[in-house]
PQR file with spaces between the fields and no chain letter, atoms N, CA, C, O and H, PARSE charges and radii, in Angstrom:
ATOM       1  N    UNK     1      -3.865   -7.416   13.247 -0.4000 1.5000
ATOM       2  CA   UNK     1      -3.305   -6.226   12.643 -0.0000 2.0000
ATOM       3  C    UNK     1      -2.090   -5.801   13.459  0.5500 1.7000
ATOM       4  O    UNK     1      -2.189   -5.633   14.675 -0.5500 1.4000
ATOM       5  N    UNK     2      -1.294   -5.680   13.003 -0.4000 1.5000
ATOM       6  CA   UNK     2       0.424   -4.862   13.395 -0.0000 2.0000
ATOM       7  C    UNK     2       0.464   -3.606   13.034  0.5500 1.7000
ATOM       8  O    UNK     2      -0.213   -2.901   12.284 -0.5500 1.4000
ATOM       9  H    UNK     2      -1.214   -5.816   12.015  0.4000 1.0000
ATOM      10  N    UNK     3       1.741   -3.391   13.964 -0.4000 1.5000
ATOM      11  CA   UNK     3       2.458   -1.971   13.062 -0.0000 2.0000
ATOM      12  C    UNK     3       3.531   -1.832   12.612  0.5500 1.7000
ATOM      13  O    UNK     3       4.370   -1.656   13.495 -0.5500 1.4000
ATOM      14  H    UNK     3       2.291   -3.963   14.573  0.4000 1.0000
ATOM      15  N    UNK     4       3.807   -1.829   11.906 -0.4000 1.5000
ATOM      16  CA   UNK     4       5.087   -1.868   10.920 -0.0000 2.0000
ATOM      17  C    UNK     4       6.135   -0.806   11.137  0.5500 1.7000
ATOM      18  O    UNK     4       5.700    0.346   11.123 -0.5500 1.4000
ATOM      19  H    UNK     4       3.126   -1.973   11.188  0.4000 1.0000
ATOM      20  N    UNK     5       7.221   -0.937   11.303 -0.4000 1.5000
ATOM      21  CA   UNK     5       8.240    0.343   10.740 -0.0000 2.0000
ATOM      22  C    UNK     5       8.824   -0.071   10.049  0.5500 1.7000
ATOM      23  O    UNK     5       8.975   -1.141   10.640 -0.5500 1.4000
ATOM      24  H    UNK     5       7.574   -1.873   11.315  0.4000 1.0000
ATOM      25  N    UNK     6       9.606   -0.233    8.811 -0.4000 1.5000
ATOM      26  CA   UNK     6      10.015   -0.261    7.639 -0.0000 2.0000
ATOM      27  C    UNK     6      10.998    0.847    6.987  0.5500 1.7000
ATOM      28  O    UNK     6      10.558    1.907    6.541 -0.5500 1.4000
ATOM      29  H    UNK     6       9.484    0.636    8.332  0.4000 1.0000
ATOM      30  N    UNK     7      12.257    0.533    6.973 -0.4000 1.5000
ATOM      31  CA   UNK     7      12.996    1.635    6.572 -0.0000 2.0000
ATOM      32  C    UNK     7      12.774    1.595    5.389  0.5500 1.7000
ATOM      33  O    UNK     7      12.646    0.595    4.684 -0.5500 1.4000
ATOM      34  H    UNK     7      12.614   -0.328    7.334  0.4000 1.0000
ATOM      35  N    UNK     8      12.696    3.013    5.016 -0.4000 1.5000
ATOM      36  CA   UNK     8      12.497    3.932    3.568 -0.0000 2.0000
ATOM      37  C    UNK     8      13.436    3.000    2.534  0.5500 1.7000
ATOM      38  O    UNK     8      12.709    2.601    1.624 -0.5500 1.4000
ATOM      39  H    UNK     8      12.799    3.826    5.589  0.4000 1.0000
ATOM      40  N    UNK     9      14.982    2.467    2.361 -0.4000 1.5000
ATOM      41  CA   UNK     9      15.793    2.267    1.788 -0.0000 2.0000
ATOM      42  C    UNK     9      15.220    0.702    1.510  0.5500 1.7000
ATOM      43  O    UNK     9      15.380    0.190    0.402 -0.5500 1.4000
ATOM      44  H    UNK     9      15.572    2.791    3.100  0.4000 1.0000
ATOM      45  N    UNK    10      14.542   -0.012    2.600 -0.4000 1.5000
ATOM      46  CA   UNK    10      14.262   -1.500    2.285 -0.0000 2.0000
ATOM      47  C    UNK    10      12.854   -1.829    1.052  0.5500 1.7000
ATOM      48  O    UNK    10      12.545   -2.885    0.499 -0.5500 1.4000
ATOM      49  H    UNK    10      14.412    0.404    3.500  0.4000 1.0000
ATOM      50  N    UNK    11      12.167   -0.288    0.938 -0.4000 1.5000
ATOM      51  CA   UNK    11      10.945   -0.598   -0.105 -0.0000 2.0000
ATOM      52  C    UNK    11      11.691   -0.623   -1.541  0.5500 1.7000
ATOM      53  O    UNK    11      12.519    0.220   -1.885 -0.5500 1.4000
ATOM      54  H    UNK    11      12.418    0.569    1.387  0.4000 1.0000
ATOM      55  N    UNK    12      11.397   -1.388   -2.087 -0.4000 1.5000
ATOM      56  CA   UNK    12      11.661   -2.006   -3.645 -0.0000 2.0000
ATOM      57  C    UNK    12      10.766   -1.308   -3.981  0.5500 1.7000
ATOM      58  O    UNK    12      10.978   -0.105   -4.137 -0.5500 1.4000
ATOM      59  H    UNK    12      10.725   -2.073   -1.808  0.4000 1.0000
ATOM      60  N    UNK    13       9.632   -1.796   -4.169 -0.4000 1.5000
ATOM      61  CA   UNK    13       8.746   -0.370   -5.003 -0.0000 2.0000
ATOM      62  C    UNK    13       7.209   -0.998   -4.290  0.5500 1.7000
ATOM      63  O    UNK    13       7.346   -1.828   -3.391 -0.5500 1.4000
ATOM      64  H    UNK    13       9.460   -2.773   -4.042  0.4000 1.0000
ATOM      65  N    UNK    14       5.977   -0.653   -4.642 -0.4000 1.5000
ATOM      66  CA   UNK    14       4.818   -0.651   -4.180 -0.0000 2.0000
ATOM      67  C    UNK    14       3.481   -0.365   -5.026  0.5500 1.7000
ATOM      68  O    UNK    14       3.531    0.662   -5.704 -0.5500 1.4000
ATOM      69  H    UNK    14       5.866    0.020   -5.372  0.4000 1.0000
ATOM      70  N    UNK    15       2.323   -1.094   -5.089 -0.4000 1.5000
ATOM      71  CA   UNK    15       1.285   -0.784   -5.521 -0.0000 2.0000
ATOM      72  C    UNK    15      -0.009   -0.152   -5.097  0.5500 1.7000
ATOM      73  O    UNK    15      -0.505   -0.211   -3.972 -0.5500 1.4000
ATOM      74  H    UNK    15       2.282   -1.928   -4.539  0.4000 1.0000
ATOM      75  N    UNK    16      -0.348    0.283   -5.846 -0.4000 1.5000
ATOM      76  CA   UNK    16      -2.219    0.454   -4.947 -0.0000 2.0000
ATOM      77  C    UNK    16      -2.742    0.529   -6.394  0.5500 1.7000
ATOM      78  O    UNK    16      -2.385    1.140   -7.402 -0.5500 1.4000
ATOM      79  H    UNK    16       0.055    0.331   -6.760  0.4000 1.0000
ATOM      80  N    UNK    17      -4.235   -0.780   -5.942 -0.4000 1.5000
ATOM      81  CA   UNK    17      -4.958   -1.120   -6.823 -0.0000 2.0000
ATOM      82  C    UNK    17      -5.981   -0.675   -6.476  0.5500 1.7000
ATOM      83  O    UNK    17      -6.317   -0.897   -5.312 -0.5500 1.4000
ATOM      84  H    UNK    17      -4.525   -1.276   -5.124  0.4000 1.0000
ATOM      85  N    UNK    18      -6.917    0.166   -7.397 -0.4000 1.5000
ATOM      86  CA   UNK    18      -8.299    0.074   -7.041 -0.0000 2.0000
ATOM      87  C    UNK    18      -9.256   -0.426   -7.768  0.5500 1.7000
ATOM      88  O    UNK    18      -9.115   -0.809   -8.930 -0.5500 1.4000
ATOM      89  H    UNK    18      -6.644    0.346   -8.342  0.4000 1.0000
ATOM      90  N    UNK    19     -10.487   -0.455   -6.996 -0.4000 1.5000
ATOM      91  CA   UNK    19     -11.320   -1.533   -8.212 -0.0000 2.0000
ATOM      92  C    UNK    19     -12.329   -0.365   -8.861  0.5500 1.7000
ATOM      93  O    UNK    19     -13.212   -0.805   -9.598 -0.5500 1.4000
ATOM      94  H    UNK    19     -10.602   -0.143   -6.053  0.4000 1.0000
ATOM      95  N    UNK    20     -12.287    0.863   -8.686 -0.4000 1.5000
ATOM      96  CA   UNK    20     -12.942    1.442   -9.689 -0.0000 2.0000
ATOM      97  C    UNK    20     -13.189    2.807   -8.900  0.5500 1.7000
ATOM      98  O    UNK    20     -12.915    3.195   -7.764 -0.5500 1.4000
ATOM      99  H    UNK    20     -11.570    1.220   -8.088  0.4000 1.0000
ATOM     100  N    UNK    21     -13.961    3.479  -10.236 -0.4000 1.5000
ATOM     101  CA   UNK    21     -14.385    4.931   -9.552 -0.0000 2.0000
ATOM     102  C    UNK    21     -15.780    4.740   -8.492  0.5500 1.7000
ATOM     103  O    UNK    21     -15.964    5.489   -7.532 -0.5500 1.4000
ATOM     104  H    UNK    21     -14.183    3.164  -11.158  0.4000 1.0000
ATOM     105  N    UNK    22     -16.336    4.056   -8.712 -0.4000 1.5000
ATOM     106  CA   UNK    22     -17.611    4.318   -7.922 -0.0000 2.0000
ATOM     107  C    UNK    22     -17.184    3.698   -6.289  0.5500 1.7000
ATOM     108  O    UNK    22     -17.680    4.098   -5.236 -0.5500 1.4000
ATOM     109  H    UNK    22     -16.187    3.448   -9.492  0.4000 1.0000
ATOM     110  N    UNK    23     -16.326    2.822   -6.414 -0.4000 1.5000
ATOM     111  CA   UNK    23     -16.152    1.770   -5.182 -0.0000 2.0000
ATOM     112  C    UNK    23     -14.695    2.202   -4.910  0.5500 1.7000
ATOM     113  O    UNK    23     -13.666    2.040   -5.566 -0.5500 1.4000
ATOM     114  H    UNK    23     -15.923    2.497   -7.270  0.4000 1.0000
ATOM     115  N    UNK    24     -15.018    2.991   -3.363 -0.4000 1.5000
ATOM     116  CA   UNK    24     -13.403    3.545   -2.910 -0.0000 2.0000
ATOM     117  C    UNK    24     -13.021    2.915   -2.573  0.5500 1.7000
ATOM     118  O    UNK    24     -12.203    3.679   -2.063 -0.5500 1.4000
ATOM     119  H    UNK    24     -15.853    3.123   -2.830  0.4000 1.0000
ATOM     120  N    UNK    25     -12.480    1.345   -2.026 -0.4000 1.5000
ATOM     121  CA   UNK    25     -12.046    0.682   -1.891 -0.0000 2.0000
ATOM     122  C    UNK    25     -10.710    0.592   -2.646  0.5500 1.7000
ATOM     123  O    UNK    25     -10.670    0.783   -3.862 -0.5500 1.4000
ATOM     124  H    UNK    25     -13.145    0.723   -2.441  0.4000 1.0000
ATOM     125  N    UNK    26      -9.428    0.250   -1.797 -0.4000 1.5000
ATOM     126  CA   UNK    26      -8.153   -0.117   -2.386 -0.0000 2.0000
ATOM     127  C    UNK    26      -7.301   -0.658   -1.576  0.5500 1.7000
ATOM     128  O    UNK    26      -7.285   -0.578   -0.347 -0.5500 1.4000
ATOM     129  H    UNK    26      -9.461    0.095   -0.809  0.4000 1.0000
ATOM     130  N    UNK    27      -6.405   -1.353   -2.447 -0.4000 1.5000
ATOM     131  CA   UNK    27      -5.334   -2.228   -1.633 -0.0000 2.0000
ATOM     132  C    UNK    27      -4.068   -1.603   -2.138  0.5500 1.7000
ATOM     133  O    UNK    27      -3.856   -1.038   -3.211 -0.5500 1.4000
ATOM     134  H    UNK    27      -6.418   -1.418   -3.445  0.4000 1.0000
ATOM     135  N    UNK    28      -2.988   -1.915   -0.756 -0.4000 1.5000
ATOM     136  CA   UNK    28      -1.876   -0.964   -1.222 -0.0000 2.0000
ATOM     137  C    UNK    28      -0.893   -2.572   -0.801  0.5500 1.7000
ATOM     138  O    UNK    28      -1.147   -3.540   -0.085 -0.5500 1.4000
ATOM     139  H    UNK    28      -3.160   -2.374    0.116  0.4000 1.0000
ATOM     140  N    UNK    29       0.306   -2.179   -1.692 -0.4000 1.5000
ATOM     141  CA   UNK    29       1.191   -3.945   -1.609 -0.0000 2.0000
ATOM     142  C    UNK    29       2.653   -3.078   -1.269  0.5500 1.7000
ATOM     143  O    UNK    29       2.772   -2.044   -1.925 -0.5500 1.4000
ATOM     144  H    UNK    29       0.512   -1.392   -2.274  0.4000 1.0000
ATOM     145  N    UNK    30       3.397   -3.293   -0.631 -0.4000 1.5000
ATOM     146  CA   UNK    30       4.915   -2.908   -0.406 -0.0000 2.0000
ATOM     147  C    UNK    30       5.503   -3.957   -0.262  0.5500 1.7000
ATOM     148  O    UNK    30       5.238   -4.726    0.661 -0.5500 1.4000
ATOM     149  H    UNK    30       3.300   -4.133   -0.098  0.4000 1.0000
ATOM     150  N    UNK    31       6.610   -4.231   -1.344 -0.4000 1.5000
ATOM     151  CA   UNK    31       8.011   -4.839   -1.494 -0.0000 2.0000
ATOM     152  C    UNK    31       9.185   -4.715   -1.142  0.5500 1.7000
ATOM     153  O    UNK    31      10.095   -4.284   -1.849 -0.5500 1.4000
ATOM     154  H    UNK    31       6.825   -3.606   -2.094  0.4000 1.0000
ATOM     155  N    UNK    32       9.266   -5.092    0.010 -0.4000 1.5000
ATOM     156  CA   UNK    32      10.788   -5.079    1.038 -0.0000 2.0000
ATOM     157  C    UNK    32      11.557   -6.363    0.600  0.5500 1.7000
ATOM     158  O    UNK    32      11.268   -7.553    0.475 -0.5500 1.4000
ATOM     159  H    UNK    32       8.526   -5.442    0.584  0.4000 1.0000
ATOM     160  N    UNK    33      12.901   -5.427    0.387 -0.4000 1.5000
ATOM     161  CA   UNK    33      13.939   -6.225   -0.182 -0.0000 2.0000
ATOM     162  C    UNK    33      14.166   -7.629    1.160  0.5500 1.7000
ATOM     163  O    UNK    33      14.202   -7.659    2.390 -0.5500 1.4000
ATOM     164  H    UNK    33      13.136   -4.460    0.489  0.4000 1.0000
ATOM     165  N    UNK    34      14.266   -8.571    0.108 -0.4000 1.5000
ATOM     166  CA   UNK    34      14.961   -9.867    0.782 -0.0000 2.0000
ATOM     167  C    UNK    34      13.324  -10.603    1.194  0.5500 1.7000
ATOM     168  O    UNK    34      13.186  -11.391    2.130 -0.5500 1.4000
ATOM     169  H    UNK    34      14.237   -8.546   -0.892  0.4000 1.0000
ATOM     170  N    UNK    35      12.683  -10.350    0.683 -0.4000 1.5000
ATOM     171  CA   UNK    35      11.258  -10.869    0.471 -0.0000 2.0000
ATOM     172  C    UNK    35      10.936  -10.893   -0.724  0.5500 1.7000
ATOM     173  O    UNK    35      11.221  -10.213   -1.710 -0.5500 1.4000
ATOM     174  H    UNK    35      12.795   -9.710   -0.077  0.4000 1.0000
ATOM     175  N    UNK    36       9.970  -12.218   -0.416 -0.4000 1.5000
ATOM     176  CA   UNK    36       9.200  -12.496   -1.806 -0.0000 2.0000
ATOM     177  C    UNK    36       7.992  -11.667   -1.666  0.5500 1.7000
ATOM     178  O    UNK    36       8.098  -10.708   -2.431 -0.5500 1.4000
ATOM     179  H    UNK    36       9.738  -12.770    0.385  0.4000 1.0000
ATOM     180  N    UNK    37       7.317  -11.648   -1.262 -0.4000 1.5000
ATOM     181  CA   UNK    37       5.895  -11.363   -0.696 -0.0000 2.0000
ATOM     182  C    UNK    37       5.781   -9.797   -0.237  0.5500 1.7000
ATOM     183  O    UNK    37       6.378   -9.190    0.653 -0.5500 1.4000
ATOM     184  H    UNK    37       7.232  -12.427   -0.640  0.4000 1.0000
ATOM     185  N    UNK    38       5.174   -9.536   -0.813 -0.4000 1.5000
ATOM     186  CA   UNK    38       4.164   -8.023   -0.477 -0.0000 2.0000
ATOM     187  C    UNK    38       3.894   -8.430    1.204  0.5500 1.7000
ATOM     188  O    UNK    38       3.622   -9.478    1.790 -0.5500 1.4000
ATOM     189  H    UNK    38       4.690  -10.029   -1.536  0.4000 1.0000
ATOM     190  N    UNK    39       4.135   -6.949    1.643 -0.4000 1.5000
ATOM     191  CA   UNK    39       2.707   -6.703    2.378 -0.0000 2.0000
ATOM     192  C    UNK    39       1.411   -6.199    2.288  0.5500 1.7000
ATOM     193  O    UNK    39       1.450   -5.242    1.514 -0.5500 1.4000
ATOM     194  H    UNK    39       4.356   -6.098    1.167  0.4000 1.0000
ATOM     195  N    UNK    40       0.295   -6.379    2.701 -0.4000 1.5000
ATOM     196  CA   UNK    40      -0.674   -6.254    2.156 -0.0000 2.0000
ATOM     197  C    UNK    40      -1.782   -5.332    2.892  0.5500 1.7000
ATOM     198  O    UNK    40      -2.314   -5.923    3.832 -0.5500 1.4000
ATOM     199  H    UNK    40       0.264   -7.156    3.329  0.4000 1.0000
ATOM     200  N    UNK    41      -2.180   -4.204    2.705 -0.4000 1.5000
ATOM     201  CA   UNK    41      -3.378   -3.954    3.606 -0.0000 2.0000
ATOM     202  C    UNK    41      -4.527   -3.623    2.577  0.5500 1.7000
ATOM     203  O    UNK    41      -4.503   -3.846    1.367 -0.5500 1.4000
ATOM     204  H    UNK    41      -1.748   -3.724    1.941  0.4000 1.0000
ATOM     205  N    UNK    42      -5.480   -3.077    3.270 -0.4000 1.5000
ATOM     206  CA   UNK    42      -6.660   -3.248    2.320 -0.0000 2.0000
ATOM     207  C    UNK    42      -6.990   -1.682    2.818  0.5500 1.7000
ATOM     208  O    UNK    42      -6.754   -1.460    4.005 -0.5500 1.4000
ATOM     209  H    UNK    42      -5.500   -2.895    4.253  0.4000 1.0000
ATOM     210  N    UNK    43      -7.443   -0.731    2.121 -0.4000 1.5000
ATOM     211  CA   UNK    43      -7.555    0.870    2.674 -0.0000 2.0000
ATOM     212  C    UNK    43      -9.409    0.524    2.284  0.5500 1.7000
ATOM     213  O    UNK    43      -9.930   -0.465    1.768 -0.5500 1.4000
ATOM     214  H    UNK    43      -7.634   -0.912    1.156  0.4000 1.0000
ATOM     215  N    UNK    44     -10.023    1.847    2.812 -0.4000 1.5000
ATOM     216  CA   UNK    44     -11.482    1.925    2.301 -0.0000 2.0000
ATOM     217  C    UNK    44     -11.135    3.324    2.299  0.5500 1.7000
ATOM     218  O    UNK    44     -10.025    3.856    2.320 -0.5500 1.4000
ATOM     219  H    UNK    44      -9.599    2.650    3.231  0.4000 1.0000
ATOM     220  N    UNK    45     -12.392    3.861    2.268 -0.4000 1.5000
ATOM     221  CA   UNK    45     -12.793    5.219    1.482 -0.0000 2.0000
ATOM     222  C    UNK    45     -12.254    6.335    2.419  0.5500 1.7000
ATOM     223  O    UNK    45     -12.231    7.491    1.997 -0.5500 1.4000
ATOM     224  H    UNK    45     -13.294    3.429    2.250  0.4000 1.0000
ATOM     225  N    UNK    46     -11.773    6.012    3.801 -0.4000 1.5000
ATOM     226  CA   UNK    46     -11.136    6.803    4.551 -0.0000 2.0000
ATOM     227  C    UNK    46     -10.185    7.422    4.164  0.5500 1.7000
ATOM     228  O    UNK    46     -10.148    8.652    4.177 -0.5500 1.4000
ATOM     229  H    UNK    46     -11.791    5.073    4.144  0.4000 1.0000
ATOM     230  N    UNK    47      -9.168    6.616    3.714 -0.4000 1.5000
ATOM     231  CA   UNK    47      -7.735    7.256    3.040 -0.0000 2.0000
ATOM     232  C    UNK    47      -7.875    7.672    1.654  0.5500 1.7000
ATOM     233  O    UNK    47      -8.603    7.017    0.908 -0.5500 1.4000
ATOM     234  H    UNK    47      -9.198    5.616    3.703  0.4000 1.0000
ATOM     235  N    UNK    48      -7.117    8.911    1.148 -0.4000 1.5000
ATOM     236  CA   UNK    48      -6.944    9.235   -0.204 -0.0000 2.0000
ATOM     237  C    UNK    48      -5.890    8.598   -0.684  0.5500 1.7000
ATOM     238  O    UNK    48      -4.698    8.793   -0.448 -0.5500 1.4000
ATOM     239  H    UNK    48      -6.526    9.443    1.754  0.4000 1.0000
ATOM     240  N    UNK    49      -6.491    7.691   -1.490 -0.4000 1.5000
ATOM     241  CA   UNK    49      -5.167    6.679   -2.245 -0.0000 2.0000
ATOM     242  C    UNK    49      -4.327    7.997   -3.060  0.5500 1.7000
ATOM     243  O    UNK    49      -3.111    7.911   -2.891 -0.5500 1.4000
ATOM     244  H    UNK    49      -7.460    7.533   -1.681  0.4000 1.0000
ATOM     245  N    UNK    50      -4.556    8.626   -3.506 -0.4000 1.5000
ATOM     246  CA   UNK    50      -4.227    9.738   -4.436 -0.0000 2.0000
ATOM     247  C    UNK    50      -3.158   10.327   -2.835  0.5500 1.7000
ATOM     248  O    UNK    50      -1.966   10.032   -2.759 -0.5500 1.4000
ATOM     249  H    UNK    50      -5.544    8.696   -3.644  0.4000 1.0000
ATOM     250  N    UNK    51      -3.494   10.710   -2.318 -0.4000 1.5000
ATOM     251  CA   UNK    51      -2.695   11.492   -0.938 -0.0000 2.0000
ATOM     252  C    UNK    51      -1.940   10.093   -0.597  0.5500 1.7000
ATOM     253  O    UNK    51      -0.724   10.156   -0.781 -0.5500 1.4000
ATOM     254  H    UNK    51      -4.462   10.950   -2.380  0.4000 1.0000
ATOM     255  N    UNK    52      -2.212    9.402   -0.341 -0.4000 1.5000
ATOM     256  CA   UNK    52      -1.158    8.226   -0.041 -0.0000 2.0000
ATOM     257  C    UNK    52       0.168    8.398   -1.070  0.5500 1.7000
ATOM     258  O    UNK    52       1.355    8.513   -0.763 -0.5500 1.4000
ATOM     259  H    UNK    52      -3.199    9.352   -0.192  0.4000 1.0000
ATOM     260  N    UNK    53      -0.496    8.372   -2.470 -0.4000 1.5000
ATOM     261  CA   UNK    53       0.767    8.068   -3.637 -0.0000 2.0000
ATOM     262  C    UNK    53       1.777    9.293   -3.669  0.5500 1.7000
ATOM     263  O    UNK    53       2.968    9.077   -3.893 -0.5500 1.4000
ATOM     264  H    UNK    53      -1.459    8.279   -2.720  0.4000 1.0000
ATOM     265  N    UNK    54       1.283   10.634   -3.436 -0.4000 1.5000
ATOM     266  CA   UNK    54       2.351   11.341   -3.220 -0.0000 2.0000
ATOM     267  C    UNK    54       3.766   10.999   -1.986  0.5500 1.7000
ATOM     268  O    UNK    54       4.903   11.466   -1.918 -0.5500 1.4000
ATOM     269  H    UNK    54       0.315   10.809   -3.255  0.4000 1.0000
ATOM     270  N    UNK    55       3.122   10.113   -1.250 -0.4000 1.5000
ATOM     271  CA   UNK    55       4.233   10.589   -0.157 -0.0000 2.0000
ATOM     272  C    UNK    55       5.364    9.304   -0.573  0.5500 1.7000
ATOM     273  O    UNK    55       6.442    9.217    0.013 -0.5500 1.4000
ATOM     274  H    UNK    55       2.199    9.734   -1.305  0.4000 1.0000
């Protein structure tokens, strides 16, 4: 596991998938320009994906 800094201007855009209401589990994907490939982490029930998506 790393830590990332990532300027604001290099995200293309980003996902978070979840697999349902009962199972808090979710994955969040960010697309930095001049890449193919997401980054990838995997969140659990700790983080509010909902509070994540605002920011």
């Amino acid at each position: 596991m790393g830590i990332y800094s990532i300027p604001y201007k290099s995200i293309t855009h980003f996902s978070i998938e979840t697999a349902g209401h009962f199972d808090l589990g979710a994955e969040l994907k960010i697309w930095i320009s001049g890449t193919a490939l997401p980054i990838e982490k995997q969140l659990n029930n700790s983080i509010s994906v909902y509070e994540l998506q605002k920011y």
